[in-house]
LOTI-70165 format. One record per residue (C-alpha): residue in three letters; x, y, z. Coordinates in steps of 0.1 Angstrom, whole numbers, plus 5000, padded with zeros to 4 digits. Example, Ala and Ser with C-alpha at 12.3 -4.5 7.8 and 13.67 -1.06 7.14 Angstrom:
2
ala512349555078
ser513749895071
This chain:
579
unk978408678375
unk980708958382
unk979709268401
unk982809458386
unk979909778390
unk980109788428
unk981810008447
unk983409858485
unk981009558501
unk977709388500
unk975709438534
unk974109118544
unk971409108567
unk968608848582
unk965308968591
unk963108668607
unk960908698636
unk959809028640
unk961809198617
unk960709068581
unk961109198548
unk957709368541
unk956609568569
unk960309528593
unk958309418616
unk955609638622
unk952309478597
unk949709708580
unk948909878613
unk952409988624
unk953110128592
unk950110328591
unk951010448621
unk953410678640
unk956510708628
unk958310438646
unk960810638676
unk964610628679
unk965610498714
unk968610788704
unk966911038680
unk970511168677
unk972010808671
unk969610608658
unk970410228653
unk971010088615
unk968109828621
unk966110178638
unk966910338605
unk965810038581
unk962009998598
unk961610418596
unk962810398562
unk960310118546
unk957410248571
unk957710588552
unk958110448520
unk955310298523
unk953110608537
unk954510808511
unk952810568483
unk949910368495
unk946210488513
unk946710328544
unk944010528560
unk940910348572
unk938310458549
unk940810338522
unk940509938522
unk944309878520
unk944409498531
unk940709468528
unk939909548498
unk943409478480
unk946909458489
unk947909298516
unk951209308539
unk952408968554
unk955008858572
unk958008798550
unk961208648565
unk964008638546
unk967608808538
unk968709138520
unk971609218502
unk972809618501
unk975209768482
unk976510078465
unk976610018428
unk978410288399
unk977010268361
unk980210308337
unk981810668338
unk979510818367
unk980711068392
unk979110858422
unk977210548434
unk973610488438
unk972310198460
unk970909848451
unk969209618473
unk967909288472
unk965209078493
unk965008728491
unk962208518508
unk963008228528
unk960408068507
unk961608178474
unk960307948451
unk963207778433
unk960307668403
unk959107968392
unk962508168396
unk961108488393
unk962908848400
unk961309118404
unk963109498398
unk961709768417
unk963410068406
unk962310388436
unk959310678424
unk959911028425
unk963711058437
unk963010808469
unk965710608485
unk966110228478
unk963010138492
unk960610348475
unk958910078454
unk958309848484
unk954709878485
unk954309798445
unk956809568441
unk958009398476
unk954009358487
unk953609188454
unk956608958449
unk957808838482
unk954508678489
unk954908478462
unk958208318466
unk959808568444
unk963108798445
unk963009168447
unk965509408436
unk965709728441
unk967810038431
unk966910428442
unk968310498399
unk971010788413
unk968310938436
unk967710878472
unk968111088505
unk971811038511
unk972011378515
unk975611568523
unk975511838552
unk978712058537
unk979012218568
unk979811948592
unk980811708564
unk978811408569
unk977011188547
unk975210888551
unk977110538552
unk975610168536
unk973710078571
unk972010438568
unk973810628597
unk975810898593
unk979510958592
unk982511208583
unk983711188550
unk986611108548
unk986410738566
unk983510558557
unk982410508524
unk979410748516
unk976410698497
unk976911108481
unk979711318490
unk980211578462
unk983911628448
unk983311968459
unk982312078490
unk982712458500
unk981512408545
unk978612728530
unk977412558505
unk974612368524
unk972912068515
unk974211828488
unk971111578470
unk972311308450
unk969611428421
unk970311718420
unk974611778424
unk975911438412
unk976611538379
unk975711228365
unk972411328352
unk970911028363
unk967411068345
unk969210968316
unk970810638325
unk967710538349
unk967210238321
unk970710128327
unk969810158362
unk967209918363
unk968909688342
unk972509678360
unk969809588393
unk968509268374
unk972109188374
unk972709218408
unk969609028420
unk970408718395
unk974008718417
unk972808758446
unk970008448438
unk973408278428
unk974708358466
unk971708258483
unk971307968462
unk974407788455
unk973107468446
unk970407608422
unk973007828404
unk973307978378
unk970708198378
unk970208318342
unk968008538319
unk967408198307
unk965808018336
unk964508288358
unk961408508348
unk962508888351
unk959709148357
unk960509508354
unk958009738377
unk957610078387
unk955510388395
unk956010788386
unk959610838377
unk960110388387
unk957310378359
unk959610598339
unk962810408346
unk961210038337
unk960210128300
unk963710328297
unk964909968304
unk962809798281
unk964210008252
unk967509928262
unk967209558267
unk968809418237
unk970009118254
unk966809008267
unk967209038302
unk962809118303
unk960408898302
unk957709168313
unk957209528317
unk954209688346
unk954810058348
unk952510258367
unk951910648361
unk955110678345
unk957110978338
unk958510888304
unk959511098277
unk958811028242
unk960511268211
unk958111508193
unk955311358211
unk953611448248
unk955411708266
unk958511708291
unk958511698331
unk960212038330
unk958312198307
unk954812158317
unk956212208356
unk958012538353
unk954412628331
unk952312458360
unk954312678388
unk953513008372
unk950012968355
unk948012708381
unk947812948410
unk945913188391
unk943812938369
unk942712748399
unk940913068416
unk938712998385
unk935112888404
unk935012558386
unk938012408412
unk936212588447
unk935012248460
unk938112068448
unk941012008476
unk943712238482
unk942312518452
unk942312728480
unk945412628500
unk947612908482
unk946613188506
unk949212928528
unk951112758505
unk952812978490
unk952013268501
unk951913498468
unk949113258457
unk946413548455
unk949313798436
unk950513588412
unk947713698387
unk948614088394
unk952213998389
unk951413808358
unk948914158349
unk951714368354
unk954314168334
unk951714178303
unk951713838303
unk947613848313
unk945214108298
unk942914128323
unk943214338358
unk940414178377
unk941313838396
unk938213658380
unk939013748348
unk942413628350
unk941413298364
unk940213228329
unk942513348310
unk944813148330
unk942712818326
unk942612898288
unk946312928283
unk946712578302
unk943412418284
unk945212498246
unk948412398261
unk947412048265
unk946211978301
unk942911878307
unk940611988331
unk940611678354
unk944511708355
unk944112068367
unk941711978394
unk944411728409
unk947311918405
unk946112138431
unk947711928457
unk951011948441
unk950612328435
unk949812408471
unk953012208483
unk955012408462
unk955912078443
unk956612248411
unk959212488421
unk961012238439
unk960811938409
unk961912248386
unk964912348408
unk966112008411
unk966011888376
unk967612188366
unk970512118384
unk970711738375
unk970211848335
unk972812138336
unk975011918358
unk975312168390
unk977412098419
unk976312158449
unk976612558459
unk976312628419
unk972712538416
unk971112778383
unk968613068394
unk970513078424
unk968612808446
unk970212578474
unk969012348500
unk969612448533
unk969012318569
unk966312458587
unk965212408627
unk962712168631
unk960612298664
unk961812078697
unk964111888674
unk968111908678
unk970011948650
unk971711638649
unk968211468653
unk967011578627
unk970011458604
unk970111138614
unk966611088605
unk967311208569
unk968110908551
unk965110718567
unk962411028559
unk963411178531
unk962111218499
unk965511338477
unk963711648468
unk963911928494
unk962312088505
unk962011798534
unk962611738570
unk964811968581
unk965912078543
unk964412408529
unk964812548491
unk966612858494
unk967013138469
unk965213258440
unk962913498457
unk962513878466
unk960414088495
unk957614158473
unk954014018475
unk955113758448
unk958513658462
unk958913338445
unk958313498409
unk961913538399
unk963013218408
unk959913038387
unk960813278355
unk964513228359
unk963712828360
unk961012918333
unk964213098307
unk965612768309
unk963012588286
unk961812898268
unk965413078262
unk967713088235
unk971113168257
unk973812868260
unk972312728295
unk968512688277
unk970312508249
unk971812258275
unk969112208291
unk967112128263
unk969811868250
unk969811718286
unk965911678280
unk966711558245
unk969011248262
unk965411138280
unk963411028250
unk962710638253
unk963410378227
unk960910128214
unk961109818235
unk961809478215
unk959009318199
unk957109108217
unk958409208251
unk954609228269
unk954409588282
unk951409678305
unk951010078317
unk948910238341
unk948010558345
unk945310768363
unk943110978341
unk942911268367
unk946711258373
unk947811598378
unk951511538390
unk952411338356
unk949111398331
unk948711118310
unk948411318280
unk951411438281
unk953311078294
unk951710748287
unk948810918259
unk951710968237
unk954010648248
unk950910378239
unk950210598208
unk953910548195
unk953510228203
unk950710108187
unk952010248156
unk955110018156
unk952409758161
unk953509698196
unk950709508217
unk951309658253
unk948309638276
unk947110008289
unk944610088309
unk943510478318
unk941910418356
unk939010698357
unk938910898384
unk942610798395
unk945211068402
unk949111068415
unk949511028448
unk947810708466
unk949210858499
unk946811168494
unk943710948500
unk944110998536
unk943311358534
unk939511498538
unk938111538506
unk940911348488
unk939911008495
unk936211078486
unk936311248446
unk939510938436
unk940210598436
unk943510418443
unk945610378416
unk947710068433
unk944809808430
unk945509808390
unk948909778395
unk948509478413
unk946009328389
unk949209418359
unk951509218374
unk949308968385
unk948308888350
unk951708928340
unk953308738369
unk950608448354
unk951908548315
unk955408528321
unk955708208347
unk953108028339
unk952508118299
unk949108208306
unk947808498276
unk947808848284
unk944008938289
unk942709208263
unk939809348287
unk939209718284
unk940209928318
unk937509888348
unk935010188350
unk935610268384
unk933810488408
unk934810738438
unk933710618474
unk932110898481
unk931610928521
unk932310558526
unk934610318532
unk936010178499
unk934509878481
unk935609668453
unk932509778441
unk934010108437
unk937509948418
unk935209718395
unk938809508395
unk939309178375
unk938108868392
């Protein structure tokens, strides 16, 4: 097959022993724990590199805490060996590369033939559906492929000029072949994210993302298996899986695949955009950074976790409804008062209480302002030091860290949406009690104005909208009905609803109690009111894994009525998951 879309060389590697494919290494244990050290924190080793990077993959996704039942109650995280196959990869008149990467299991089984593509959630790097998709397939003798979709934390330092190289160290531009290094430069321009200053806009192509990885996995089976090749649409089973903005990218691809590349679709939470119906990421998140700080001092969310973070983070939590007062934008003057009116504007706006609640989290990490900042660049097609509202990333001092430490531990850590280790969002603020007001109404303008720069925007977010997969492709989404990162009313709600008017029979199921971030189940108080959303992911491709290779039928049963754990460790009591 030709790989005419790469850009320089494939990186092969072997992991046996005690360095596998799942885990590096390190089993359920080690990647719950510490982050694994540098014997150099300033020049970490590329194998160094490749264990921090799946072990925080997979801490940014899954509960791995010990109250959550990860590898007792479901999942599980085996020894894999096998070999891997990197590369940088360019979709057809894009500014830059993005990464793919395959896994192959020693005992790939060469009956079934089945390739998984894992495309990364949120903006992670190339391992960031590991613990959906690589704890699922490898096990089973299947191929994983991977690709970060034009995200990623190859992130550019302008001042020193260095960027992050195929083994994930860094190195001068200039020499090595980089995974990002903007056109333009300026040394004061700070940080450079792949997201945000490619120019590519990648959201839009993340469907030909996903489908130029199944590509590159069926040639590298090819590689790997000489005597078994071709590998073909036609005689391998090809699985399309993802969460959040992976979730997003998988039914992009399913609209796109007129060739037939699919045989199945699992996409978990996803961030998809459908025209006329639901609402768009940057629209409800430039509303949610404004309007949830005040509406969450409403005393309905006082036992919830992190309402009442924002006297922290940030820190004009409590003046955000006198700066609203005094812009006219609320009636009232008294904070109670605007709590409600706040909640009430949300409410009619289309989020529902249960999203509110969990969106708290996101709202007191300042999530919002940062999702905002960097989608605005990537849909107005910002360079890095030309960023709208006048944001940039910039490096910060990490206490007890040097500098160059902290760099070289950027690829591995980082989540390709500063703020992050070492990376803060800079700009768009003033010295008053509100400082980060005029940034949030500047990113607000964007969606709400009429000038030139709303009116790109707003085509950028037009170029999102999804097509109808083919008919009969089997679809399966999953979504948590307390997600308040992605609601589902505003995402999947109106994706199944399209669907099931074009007499599409995709699979959904609406997890009660279920909410955004599996990785926030660790945290007191978290863990207790939600449930897991991964288990249900599992049992998708499971039934579709059995649909696809084996022709077993789809299963029609309704989703499971699950309960919160309370105090207690979980059960599968508490999932009520499919036998």
């Amino acid at each position: 097959m030709s790989l005419e879309f790469l850009s320089g060389s494939i990186r092969r590697t072997t992991h046996r022993g005690g360095d596998d494919l799942l885990s590096a290494g390190l089993g359920l244990a080690g990647l719950a724990g510490v982050p694994v050290p540098f014997a150099d924190p300033a020049h970490p080793t590329p194998a160094e590199l490749r264990r921090r990077a799946i072990q925080s993959n997979w801490k940014g996704i899954a509960d791995l805490g010990p109250l959550g039942g990860y590898g007792r109650v479901y999942g599980s995280v085996p020894a894999v060996p096998g070999r891997e196959y990197g590369a940088f990869a360019r979709l057809p008149n894009a500014h830059h590369s993005h990464r793919v990467l395959c896994q192959i299991p020693d005992d790939f089984d060469k009956q079934a033939r089945c390739l998984i593509v894992a495309p990364s959630s949120g903006s992670r790097g190339v391992y960031g559906a590991i613990a959906l998709a690589g704890t699922f397939g490898l096990p089973r003798g299947c191929a994983v492929v991977y690709t970060d979709r034009g995200g990623g934390a190859g992130y550019f330092d302008c001042a020193d000029g260095t960027g992050v190289a195929l083994d994930g160290t860094r190195a001068e531009s200039g020499g090595t072949l980089l995974e990002f290094e903007p056109e333009r430069a300026p040394k004061d321009a700070g940080i450079a994210a792949k997201h945000a200053h490619s120019g590519d806009h990648p959201e839009a192509d993340w469907g030909a993302h996903v489908l130029q990885a199944a590509r590159f996995g069926v040639a590298m089976l090819d590689e790997a298996f000489p005597a078994q090749a071709p590998f073909t649409p036609g005689n391998t089973r090809i699985i399309a899986a993802g969460i959040s903005n992976g979730g997003g990218a998988v039914l992009q691809a399913a609209g796109l695949d007129e060739e037939g590349w699919l045989d199945g679709v699992v996409a978990l939470e996803p961030n998809v955009h459908v025209a006329g119906r639901g609402r768009a990421l940057y629209d409800y998140a430039t509303e949610a950074a404004l309007w949830l700080p005040v509406a969450l001092a409403d005393p309905r969310f006082a036992a919830v976790p992190f309402a009442r973070a924002g006297m922290l983070t940030p820190p004009a939590w409590q003046a955000r409804g006198a700066s609203l007062h005094a812009r006219g934008e609320l009636e009232s003057g008294e904070s109670s008062a605007q709590a409600r009116e706040a909640l009430q504007r949300l409410l009619a706006s289309g989020w529902q209480e249960e999203a509110i609640a969990s969106a708290a989290c996101s709202t007191a990490f300042d999530m919002w302002r940062a999702i905002a900042v960097t989608y605005s660049s990537a849909y107005l097609r910002r360079g890095v030091g030309a960023m709208p509202c006048g944001f940039s990333f910039r490096p910060l001092d990490v206490a007890g860290i040097p500098a160059p430490a902290v760099r070289a531990a950027w690829w591995a850590e980082g989540s390709g949406i500063p703020p992050d280790a070492g990376i803060g969002l800079s700009g768009g603020s003033d010295a008053s009690a509100d400082p980060a007001l005029p940034g949030l109404l500047a990113l607000r303008a964007l969606w709400d104005g009429g000038g030139a720069e709303a009116m790109a925007l707003h085509a950028a977010v037009g170029q999102l909208a999804v097509r109808a997969p083919r008919k009969g492709l089997p679809v399966w989404v999953v979504h948590g009905a307390e997600d308040g990162l992605i609601p589902a009313a505003f995402s999947s709600d109106a994706y199944v609803a399209w669907l099931r008017e074009r007499e599409h029979a995709l699979r959904y199921w609406r997890i009660p109690h279920a909410q955004h971030f599996d990785a926030f189940l660790i945290v007191p108080g978290m863990g207790e009111r939600h449930v897991p959303l991964l288990p249900y992911g599992y049992a998708a491709l499971d039934r579709m894994y059995a649909h696809v290779v084996d022709g077993a039928p789809l299963p029609d049963r309704q989703p499971p009525q699950t309960r919160p754990r309370g105090p207690y460790a979980l059960d599968r009591r508490h999932l009520d998951l499919p036998s």
